[in-house]
LOTOR-512434 format. One record per residue: x negated, y negated, z negated of N, C-alpha, C, O in turn. Coordinates in Angstrom, 2 decimals, padded with zeros to 5 digits. Atoms other than C-alpha are relative to their C-alpha. Layout:
n_xx; n_yy; n_zz; ca_xx; ca_yy; ca_zz; c_xx; c_yy; c_zz; o_xx; o_yy; o_zz
X; Y; Z; X; Y; Z; X; Y; Z; X; Y; Z $
...
! end
This chain:
n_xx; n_yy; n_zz; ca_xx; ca_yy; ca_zz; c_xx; c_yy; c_zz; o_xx; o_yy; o_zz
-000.95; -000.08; -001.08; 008.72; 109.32; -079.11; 001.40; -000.43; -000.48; 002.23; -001.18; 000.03 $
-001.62; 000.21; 000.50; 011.73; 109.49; -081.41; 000.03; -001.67; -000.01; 000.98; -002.31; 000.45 $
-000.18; 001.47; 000.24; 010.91; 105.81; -082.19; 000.32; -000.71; 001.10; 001.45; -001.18; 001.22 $
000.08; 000.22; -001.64; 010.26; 104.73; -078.56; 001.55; -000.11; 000.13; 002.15; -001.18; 000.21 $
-001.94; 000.16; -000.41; 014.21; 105.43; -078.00; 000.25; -000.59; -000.76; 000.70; -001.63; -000.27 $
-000.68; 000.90; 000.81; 015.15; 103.90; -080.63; -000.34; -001.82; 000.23; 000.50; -002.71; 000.11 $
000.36; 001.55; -000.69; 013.47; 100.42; -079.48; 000.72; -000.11; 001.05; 001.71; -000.83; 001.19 $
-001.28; 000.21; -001.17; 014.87; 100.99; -076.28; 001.01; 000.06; -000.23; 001.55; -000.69; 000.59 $
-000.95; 000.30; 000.04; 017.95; 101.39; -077.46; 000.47; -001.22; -000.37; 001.25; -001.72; 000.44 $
000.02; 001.16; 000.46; 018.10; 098.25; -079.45; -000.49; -000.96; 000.75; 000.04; -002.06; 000.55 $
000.27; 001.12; -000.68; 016.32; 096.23; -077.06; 000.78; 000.43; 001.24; 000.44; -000.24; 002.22 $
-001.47; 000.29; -000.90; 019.48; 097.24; -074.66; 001.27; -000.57; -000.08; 002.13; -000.97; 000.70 $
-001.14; 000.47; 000.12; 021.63; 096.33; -076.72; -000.10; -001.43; -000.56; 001.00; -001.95; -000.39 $
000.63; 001.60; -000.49; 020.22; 092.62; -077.25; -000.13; -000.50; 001.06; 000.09; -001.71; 001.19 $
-000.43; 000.88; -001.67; 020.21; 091.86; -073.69; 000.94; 000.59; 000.30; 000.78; 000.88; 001.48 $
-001.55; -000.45; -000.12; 023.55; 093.24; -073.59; 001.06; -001.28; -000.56; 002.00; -001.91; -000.07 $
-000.42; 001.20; 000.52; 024.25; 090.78; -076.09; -000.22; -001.59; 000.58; 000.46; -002.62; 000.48 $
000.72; 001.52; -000.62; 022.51; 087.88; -074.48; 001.04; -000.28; 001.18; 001.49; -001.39; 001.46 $
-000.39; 000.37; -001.44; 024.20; 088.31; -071.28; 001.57; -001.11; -000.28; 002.30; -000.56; -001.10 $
-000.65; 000.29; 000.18; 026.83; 085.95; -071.37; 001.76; 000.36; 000.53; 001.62; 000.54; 001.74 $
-001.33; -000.63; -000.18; 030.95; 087.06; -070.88; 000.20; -000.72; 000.90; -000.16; -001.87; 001.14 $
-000.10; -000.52; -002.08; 031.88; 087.62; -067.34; 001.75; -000.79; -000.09; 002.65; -000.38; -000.83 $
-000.88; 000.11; -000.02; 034.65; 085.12; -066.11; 001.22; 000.59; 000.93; 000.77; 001.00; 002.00 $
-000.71; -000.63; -000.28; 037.89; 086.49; -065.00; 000.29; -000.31; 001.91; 001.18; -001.07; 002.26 $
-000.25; 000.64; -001.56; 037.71; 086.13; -060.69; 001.07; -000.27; 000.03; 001.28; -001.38; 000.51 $
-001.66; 000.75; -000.42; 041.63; 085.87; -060.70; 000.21; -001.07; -000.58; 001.17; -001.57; 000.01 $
000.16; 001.21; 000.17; 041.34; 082.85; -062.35; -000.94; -000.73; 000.20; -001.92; -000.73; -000.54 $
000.76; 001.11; -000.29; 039.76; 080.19; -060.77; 000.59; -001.49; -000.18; 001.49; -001.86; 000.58 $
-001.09; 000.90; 000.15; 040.93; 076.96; -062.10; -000.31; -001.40; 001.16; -001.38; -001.51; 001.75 $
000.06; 001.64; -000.64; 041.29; 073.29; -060.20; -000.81; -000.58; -001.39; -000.45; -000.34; -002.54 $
000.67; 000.67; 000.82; 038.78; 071.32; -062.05; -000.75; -001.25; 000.72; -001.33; -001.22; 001.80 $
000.37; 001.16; 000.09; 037.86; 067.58; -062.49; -000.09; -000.76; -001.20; 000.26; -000.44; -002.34 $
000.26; 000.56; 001.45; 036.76; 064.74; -064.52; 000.69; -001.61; 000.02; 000.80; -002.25; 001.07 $
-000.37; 000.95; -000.08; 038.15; 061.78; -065.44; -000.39; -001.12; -000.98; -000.37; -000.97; -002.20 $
000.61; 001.21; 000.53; 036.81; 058.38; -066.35; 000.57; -000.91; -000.73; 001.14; -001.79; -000.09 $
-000.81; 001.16; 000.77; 038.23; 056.23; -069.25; -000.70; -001.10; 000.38; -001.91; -000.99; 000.14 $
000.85; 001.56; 000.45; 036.99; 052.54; -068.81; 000.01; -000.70; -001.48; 000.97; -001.02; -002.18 $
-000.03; 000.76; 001.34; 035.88; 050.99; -071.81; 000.71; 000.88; -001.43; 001.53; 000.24; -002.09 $
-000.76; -000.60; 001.22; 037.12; 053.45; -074.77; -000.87; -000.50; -001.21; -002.04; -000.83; -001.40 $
000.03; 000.79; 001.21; 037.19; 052.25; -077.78; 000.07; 001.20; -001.40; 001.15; 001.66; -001.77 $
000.53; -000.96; 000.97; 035.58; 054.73; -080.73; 000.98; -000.31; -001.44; 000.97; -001.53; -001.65 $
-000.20; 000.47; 001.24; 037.61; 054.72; -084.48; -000.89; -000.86; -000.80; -000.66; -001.68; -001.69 $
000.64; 000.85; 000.73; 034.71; 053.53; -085.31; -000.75; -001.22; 000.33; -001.86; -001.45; -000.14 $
-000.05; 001.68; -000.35; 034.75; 049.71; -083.66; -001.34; 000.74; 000.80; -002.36; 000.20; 000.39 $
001.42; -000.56; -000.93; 031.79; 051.72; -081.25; 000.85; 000.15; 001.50; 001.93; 000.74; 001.53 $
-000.56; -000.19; -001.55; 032.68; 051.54; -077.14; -000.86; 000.68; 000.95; -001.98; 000.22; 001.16 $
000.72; -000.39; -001.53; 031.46; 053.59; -074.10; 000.55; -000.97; 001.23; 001.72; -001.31; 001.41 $
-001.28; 000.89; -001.01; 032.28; 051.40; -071.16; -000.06; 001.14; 001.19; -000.22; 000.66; 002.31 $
-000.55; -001.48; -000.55; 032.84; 054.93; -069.47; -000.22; 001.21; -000.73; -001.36; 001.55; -001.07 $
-000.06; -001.24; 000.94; 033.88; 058.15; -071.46; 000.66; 000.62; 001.10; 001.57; 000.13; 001.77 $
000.03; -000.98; -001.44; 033.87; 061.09; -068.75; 001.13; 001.13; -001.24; 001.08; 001.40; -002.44 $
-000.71; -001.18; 000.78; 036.63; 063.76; -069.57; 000.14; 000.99; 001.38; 000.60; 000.84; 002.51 $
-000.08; -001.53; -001.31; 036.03; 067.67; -067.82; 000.97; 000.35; -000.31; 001.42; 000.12; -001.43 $
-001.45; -000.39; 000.72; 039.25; 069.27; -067.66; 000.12; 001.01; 001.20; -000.41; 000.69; 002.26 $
-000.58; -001.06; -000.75; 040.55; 072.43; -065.80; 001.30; 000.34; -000.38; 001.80; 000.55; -001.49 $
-001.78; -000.36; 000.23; 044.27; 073.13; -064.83; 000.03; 001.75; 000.78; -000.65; 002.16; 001.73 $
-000.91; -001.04; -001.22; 046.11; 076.55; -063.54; 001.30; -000.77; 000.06; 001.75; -001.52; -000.80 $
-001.67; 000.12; 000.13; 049.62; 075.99; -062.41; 000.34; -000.90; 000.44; -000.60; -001.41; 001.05 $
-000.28; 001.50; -000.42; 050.95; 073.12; -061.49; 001.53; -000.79; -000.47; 002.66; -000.50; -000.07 $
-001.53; 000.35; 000.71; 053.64; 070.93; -063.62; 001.57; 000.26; 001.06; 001.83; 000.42; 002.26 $
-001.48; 000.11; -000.64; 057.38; 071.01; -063.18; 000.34; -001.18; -000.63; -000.60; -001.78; -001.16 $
-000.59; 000.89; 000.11; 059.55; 068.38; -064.00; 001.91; 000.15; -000.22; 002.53; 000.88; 000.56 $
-001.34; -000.38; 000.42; 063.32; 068.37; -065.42; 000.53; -001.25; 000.75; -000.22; -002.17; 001.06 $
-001.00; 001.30; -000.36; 066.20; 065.82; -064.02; -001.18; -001.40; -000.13; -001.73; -002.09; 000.72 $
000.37; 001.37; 000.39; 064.63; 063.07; -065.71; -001.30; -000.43; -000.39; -001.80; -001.33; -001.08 $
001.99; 000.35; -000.34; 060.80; 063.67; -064.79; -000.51; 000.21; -000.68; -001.56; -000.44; -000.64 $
000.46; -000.28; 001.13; 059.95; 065.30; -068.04; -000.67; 001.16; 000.52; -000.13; 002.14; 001.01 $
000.82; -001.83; 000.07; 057.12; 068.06; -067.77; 000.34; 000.49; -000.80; 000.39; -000.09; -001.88 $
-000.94; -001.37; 000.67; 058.84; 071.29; -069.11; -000.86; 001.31; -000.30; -000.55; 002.26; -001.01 $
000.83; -001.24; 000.18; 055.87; 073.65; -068.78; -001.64; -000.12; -000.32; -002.45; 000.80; -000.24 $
001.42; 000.23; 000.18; 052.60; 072.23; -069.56; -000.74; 000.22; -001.37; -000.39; -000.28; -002.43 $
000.70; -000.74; 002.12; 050.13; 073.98; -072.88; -001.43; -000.89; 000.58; -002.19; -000.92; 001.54 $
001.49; 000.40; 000.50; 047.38; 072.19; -073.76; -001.03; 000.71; -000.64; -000.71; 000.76; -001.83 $
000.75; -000.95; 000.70; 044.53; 074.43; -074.92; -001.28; -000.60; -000.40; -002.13; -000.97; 000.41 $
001.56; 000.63; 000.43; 041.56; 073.13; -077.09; -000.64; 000.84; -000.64; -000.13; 001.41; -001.60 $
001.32; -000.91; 000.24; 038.15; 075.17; -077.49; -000.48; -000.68; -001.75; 000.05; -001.63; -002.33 $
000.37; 000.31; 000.90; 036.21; 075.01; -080.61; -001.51; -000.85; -000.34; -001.62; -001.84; 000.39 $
001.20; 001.08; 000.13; 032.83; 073.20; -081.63; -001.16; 001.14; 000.67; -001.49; 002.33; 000.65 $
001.28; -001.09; -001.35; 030.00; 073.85; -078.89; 000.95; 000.41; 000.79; 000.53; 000.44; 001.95 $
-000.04; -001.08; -001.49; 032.21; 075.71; -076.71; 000.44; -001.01; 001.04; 000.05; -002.18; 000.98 $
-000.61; 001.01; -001.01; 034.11; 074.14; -073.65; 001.62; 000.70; 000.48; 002.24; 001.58; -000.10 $
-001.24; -000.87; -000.43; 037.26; 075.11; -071.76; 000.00; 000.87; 000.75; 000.95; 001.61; 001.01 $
000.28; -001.61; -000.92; 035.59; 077.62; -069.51; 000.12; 001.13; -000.89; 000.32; 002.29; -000.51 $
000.25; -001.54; 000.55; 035.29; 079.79; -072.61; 001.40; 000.61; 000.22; 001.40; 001.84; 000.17 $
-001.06; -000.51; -000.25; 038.98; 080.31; -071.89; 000.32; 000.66; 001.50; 001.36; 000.82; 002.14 $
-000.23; -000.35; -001.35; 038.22; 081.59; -068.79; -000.58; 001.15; 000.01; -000.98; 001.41; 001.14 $
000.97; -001.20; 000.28; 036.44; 084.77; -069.84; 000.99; 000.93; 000.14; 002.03; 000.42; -000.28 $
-000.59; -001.41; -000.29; 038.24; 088.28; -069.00; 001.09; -000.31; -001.44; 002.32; -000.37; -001.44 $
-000.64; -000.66; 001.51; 038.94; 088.45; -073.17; 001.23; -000.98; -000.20; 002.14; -000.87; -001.03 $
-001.15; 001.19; 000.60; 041.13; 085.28; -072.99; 001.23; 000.24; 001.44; 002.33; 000.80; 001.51 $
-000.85; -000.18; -000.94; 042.28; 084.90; -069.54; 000.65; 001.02; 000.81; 001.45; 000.98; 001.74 $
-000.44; -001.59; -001.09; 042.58; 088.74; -068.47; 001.44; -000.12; -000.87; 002.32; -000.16; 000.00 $
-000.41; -000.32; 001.45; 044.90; 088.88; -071.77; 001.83; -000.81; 000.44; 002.98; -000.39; 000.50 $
-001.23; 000.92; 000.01; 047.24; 085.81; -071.12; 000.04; -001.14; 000.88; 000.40; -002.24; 000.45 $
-000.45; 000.99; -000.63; 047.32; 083.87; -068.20; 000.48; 000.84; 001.34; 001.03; 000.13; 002.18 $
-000.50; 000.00; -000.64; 048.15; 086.36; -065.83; 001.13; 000.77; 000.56; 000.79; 001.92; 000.26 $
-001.73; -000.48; -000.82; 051.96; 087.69; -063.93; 000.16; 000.55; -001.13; -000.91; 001.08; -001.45 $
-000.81; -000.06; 000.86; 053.99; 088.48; -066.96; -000.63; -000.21; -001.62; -000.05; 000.13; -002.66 $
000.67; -000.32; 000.92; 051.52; 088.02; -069.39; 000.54; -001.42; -001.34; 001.54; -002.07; -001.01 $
-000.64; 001.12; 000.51; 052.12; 085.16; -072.43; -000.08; -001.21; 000.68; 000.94; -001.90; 000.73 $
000.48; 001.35; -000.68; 050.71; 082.28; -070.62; 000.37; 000.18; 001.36; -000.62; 000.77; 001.78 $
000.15; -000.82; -001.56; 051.40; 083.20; -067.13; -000.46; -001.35; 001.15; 000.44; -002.01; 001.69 $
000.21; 000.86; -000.73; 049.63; 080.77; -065.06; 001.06; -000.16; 001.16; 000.70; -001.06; 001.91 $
-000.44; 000.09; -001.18; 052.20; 081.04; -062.35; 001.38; -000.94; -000.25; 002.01; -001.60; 000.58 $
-001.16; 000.69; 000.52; 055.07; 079.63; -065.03; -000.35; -001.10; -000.73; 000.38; -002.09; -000.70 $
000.60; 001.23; 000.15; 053.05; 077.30; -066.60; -001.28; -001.03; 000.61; -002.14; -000.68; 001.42 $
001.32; 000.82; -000.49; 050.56; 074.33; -066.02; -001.07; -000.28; -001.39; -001.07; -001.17; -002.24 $
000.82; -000.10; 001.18; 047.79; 075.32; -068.36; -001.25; -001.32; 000.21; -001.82; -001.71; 001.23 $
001.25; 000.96; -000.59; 045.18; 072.52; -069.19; -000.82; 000.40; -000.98; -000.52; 000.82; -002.10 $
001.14; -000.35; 000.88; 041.96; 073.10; -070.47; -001.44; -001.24; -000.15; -002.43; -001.11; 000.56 $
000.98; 000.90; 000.07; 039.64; 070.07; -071.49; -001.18; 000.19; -000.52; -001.23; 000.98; -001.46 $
000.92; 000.04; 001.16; 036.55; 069.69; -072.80; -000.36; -001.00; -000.62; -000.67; -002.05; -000.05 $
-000.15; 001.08; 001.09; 036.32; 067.75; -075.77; -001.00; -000.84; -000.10; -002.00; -000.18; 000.20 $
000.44; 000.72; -000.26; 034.41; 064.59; -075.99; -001.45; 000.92; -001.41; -001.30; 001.53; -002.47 $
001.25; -000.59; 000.21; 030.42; 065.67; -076.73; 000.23; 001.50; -000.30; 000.06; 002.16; -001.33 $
000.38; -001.50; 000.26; 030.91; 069.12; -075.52; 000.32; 000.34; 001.72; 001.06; -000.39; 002.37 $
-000.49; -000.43; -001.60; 031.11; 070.97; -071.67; -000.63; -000.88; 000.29; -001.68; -001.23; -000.24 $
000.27; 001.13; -001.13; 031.00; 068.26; -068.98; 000.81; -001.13; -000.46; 001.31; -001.81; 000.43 $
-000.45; 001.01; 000.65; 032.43; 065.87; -071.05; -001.34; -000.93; -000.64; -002.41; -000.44; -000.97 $
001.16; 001.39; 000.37; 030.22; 062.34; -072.12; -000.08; 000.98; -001.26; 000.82; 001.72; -001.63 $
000.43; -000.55; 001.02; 028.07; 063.68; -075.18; -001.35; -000.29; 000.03; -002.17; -000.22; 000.95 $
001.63; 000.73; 000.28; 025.00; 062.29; -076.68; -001.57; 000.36; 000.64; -002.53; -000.40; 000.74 $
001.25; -000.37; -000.85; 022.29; 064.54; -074.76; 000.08; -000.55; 001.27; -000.92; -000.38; 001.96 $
000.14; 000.38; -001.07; 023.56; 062.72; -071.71; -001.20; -001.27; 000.00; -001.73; -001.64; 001.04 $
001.38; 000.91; -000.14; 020.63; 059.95; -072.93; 000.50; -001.10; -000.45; 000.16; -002.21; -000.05 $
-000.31; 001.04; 001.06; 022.52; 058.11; -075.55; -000.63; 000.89; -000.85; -001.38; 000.33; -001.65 $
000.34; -000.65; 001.77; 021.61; 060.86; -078.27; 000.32; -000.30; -000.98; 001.47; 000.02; -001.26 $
-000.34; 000.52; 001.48; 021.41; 059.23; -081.88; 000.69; -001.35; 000.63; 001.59; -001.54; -000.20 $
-001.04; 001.12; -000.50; 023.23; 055.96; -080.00; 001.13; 000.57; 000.48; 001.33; -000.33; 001.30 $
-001.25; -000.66; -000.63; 026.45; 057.88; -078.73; 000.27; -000.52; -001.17; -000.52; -000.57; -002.12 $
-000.72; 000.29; 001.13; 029.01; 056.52; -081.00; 000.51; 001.14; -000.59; 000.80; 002.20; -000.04 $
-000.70; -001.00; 000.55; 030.34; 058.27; -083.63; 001.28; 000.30; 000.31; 002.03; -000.66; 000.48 $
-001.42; 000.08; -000.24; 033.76; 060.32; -082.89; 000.56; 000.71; -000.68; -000.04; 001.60; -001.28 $
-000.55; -001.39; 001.11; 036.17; 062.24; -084.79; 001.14; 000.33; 000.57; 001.57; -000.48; 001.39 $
-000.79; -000.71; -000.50; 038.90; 064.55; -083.96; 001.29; -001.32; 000.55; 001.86; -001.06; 001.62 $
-000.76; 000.87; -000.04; 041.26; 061.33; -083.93; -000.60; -000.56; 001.53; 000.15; -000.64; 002.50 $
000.55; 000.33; -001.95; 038.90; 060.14; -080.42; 000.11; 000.69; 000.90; 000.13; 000.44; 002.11 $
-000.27; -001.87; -000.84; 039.38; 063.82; -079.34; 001.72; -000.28; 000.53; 002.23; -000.54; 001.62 $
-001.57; -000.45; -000.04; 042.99; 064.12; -079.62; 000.22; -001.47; 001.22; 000.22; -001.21; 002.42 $
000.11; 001.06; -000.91; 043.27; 060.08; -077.96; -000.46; 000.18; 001.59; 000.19; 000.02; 002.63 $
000.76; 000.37; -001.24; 040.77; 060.25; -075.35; 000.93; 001.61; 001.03; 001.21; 001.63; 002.23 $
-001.17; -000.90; -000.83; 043.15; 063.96; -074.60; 001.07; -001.01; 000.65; 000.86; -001.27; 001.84 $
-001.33; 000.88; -000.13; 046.48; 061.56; -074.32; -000.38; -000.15; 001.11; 000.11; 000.45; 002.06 $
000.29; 000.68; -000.63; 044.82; 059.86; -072.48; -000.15; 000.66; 001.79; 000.33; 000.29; 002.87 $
000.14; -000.62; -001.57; 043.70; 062.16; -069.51; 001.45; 000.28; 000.15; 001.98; -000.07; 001.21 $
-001.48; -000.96; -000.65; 047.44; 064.06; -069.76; 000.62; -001.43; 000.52; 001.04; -001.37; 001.68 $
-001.23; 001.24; -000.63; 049.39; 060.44; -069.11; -000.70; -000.92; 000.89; 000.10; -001.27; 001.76 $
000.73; 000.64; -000.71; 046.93; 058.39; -067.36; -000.47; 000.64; 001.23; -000.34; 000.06; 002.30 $
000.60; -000.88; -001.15; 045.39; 060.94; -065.06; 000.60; 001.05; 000.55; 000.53; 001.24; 001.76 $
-000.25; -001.07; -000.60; 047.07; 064.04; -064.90; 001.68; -000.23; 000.28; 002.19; 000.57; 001.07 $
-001.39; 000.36; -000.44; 051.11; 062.32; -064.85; 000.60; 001.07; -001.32; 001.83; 001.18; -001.36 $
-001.17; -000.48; 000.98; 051.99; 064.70; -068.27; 000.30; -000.69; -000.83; -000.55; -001.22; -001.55 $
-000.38; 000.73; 001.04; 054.09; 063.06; -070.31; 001.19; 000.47; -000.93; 002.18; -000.12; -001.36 $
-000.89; -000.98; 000.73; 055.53; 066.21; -072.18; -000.71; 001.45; -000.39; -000.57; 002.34; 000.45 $
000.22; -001.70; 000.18; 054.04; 069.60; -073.64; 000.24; 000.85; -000.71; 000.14; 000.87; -001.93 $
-000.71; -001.34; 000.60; 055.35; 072.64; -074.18; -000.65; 000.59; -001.51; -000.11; 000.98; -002.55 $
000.65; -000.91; 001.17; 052.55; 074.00; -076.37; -001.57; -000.53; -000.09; -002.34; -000.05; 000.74 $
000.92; 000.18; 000.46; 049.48; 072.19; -078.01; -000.97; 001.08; -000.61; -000.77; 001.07; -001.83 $
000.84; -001.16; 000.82; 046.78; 075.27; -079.13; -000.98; -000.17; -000.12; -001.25; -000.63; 000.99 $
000.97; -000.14; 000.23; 043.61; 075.25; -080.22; -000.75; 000.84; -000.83; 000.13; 001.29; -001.57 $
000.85; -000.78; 000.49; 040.92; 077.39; -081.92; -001.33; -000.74; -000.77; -002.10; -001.59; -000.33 $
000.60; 000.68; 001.66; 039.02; 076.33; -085.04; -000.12; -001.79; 000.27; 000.74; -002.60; -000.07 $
-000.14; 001.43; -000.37; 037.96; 072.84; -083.85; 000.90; -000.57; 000.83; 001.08; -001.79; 000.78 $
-001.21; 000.48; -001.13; 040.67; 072.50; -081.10; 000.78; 000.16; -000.90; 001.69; -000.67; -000.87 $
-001.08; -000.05; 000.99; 042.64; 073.84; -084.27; 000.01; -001.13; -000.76; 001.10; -001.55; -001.15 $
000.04; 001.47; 001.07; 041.56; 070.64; -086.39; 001.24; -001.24; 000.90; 002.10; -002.01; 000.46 $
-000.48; 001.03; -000.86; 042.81; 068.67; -083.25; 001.26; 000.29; 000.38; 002.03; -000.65; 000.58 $
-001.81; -000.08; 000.30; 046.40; 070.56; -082.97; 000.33; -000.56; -001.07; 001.20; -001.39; -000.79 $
-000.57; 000.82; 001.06; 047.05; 069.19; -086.28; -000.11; -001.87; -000.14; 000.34; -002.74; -000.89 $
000.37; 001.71; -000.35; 045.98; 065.65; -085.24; 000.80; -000.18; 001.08; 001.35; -001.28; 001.07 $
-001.08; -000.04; -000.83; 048.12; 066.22; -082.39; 001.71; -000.17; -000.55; 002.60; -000.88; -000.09 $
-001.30; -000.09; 001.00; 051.13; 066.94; -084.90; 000.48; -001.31; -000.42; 001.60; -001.79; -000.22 $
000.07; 001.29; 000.95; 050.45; 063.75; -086.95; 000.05; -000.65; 000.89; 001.27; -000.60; 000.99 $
000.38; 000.82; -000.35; 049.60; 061.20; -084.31; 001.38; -000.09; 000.92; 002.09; -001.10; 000.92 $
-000.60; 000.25; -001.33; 051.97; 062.38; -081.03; 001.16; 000.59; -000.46; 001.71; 001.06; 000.54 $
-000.95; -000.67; 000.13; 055.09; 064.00; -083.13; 000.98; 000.61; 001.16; 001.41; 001.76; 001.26 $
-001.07; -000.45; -000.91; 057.35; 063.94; -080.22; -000.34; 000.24; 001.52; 000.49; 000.07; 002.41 $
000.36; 000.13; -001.04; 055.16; 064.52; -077.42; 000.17; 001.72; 000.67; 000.21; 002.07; 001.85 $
000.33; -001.49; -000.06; 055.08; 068.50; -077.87; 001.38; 000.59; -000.75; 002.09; 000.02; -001.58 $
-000.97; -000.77; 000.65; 057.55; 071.04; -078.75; -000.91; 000.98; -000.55; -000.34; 001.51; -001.51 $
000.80; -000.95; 001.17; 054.86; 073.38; -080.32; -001.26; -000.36; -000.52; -001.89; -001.15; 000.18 $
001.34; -000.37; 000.25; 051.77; 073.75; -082.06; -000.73; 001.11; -000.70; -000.26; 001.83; -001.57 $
000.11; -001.77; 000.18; 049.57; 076.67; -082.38; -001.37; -000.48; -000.38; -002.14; -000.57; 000.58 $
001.35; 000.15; 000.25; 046.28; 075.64; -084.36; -000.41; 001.10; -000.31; 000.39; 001.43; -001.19 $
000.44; -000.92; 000.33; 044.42; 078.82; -084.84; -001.58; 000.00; -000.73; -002.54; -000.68; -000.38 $
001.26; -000.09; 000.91; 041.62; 079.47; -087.12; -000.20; -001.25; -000.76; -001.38; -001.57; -000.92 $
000.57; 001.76; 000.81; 041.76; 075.69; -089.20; 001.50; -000.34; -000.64; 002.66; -000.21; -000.24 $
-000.63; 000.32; 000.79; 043.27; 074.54; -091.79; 000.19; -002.14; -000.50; -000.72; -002.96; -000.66 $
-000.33; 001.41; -000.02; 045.36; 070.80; -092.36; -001.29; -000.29; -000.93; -001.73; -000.31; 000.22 $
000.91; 000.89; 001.13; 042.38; 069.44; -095.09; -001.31; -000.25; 000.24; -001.91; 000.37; 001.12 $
001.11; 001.02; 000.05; 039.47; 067.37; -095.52; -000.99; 001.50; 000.44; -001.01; 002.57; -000.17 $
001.61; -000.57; -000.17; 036.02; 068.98; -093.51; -000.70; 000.13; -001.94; -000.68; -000.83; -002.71 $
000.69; 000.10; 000.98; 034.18; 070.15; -096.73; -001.41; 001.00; -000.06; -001.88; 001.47; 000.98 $
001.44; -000.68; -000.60; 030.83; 072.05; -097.27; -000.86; -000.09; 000.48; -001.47; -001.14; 000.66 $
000.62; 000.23; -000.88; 028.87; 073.47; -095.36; 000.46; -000.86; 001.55; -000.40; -001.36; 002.27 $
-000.51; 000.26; -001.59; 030.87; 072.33; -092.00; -000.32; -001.32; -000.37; -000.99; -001.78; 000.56 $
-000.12; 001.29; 000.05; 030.83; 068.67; -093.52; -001.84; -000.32; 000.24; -002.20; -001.11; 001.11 $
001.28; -000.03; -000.18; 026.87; 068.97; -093.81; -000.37; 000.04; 001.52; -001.13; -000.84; 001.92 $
000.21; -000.29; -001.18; 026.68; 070.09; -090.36; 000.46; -000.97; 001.33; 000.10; -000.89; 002.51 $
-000.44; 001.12; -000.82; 028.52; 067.07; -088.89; -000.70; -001.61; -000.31; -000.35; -002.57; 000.37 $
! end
C-alpha cells in the first residue's frame, strides 16, 4: 500500500511536469510573419524566402526626428521560441503596469529565430539541405524584420537568454549604434566550445 502512494505520487508529479507552462491571458501579443526574398546565408547558401515569426506588445513611439525611443528586442534561447516569453514566469513578472518592461511604455518584440518557432527551419522539408546559419544570419535576418517590416530603426534594449545571449553580443559588434543597451543573459563573448560545439 505504502508503495502504491508512493507511485502515485511520483507519477503526479511527472505529468505535472509534462504539462507545459500556462501563458499569461493578459498578454496576448499582435503576431506575424515576415518574408525576406532571397536571403543570402554567411555561408554563400540562399533561401529565396526566409519566413520570420515575430510577436509585438506596445506599439512604438517616435522622438522629433522619427527615432523609436521605446522598443526592446528580446531573443529566446536554442529550441525555444518567443512565446516562451509569454509564460506567467516571464510575462506575469515584467511586462505588466509598473512592472520593468511594462508593455504599455514600451514596444516589446519577440522573434523567433531562424530554425526555431514559426520561423523557416529545416523540418519545414529542406532538413539536411537548409543552409547552414549562424548567430551572424540570426542577428541580420532580426535587422532585417525591425527596419524593413516593422519601421524600427532604434532600440532601447537588445536581451537575450543563452542563445539570444550569443546574439546580444553579435548585436553589440555588428549594429554598435543601433541600441542603447544590451542585456545578454546566460552566454558568454567566446568561441562555442565542447559539448555545445558537438551539438551544433
Amino acid at each position: 500500500m505504502y508503495n502504491n502512494k508512493i507511485l502515485l505520487v511520483a507519477l503526479g508529479l511527472l505529468g505535472a511536469a509534462a504539462l507545459p507552462a500556462q501563458q499569461n491571458p493578459a498578454f496576448t501579443p499582435t503576431e506575424g510573419d515576415y518574408v525576406i526574398k532571397d536571403f543570402r546565408f554567411a555561408s554563400g547558401e540562399s533561401l529565396p524566402e526566409l519566413r520570420l515569426h515575430y510577436a509585438t506588445f506596445g506599439r512604438p513611439e517616435r522622438d522629433a526626428r522619427g527615432v523609436v525611443k521605446n522598443a526592446m528586442l528580446i531573443l529566446h534561447g536554442t529550441g525555444g521560441s518567443g512565446r516562451q516569453f509569454l509564460r506567467d514566469v516571464f510575462a506575469g513578472v515584467l511586462f505588466g503596469p509598473g512592472q520593468l518592461l511594462d508593455s504599455a511604455r514600451y514596444y516589446i518584440i519577440l522573434p523567433d529565430g531562424i530554425g526555431h518557432g514559426r520561423s523557416s527551419k529545416p523540418s519545414d522539408g529542406l532538413h539536411a539541405r537548409f543552409p547552414h546559419y549562424t548567430y551572424d544570419d540570426m542577428v541580420r535576418a532580426h535587422y532585417r524584420l525591425l527596419t524593413e517590416h516593422l519601421g524600427v530603426n532604434h532600440l532601447r534594449l537588445v536581451m537575450g537568454t543563452s542563445m539570444g545571449g550569443m546574439q546580444t553580443w553579435v548585436w553589440g559588434e555588428t549594429y554598435p549604434d543601433f541600441m542603447d543597451a544590451l542585456m545578454p543573459l546566460a552566454s558568454l563573448p567566446v568561441e562555442i566550445a565542447g559539448r555545445n560545439r558537438m551539438l551544433r
